[in-house]
C-alpha positions as CSV (number, residue, x, y, z in Angstrom):
1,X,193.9,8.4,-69.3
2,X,190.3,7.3,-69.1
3,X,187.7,9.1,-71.2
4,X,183.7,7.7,-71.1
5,X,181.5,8.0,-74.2
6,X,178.5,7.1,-75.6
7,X,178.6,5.3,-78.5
8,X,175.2,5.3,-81.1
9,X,175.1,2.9,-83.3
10,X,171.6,3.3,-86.4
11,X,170.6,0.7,-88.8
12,X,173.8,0.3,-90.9
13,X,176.3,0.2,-88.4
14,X,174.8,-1.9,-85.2
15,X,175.3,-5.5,-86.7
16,X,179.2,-4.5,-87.6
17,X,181.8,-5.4,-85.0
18,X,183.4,-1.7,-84.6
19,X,184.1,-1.9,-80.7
20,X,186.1,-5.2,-81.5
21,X,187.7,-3.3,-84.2
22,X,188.5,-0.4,-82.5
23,X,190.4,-2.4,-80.0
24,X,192.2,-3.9,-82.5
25,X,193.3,-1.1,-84.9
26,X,194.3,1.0,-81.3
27,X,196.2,0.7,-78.9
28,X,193.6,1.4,-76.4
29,X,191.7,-0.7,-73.4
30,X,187.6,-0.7,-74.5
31,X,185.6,-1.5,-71.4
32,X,181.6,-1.7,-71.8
33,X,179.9,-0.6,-68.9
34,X,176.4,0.0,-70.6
35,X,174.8,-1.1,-73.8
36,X,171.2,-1.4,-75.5
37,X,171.4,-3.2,-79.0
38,X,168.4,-3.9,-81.2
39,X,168.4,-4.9,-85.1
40,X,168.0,-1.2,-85.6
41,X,170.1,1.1,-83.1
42,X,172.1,0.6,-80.4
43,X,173.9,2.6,-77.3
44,X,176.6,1.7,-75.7
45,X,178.3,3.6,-72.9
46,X,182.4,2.5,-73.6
47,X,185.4,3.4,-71.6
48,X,188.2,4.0,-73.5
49,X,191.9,4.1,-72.1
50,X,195.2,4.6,-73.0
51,X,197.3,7.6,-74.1
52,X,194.8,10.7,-75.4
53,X,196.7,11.0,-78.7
54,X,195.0,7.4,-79.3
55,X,192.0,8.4,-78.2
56,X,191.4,11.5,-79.5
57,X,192.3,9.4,-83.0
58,X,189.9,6.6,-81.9
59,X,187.4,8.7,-81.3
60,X,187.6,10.6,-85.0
61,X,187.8,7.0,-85.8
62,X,184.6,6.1,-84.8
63,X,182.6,9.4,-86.5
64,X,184.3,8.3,-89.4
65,X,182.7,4.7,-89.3
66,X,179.2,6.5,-88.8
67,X,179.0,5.8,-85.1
68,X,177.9,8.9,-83.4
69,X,180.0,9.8,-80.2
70,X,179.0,11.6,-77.5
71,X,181.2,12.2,-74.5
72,X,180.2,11.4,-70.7
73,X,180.1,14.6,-68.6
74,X,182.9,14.1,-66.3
75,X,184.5,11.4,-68.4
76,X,188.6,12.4,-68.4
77,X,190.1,10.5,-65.3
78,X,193.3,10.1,-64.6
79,X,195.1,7.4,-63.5
């Protein structure tokens, strides 16, 4: 499963290396297709895929690191 999301990033977060981590820490394929990073925010647009058990727990993950998620209207695809 693919799911699309964008990922914003304020002050505290955007200099620490959570999309690297998140690749790391689950078992999930992160695929950029979008960012805009400054020294004080940043947006990214991230594909995430893999089994939706991982993401769903990536993605509560994420929230928990203080990156605010936002899902991509059509963003489930299978494949």
């Amino acid at each position: 499963m693919k799911f699309r999301v964008y990922l914003s990033f304020n002050e505290a977060t955007v200099r620490d290396p959570i999309i690297w981590t998140l690749g790391k820490e689950f078992d999930l394929v992160t695929n950029i297709r979008t960012a805009e990073v400054k020294d004080h925010m940043g947006l990214v647009g991230l594909e995430l895929e893999g089994d939706g058990e991982v993401i769903d727990a990536a993605v509560k993950w994420l929230s928990e690191q203080g990156v605010h998620v936002e899902p991509i209207e059509q963003n489930i695809i299978e494949g």
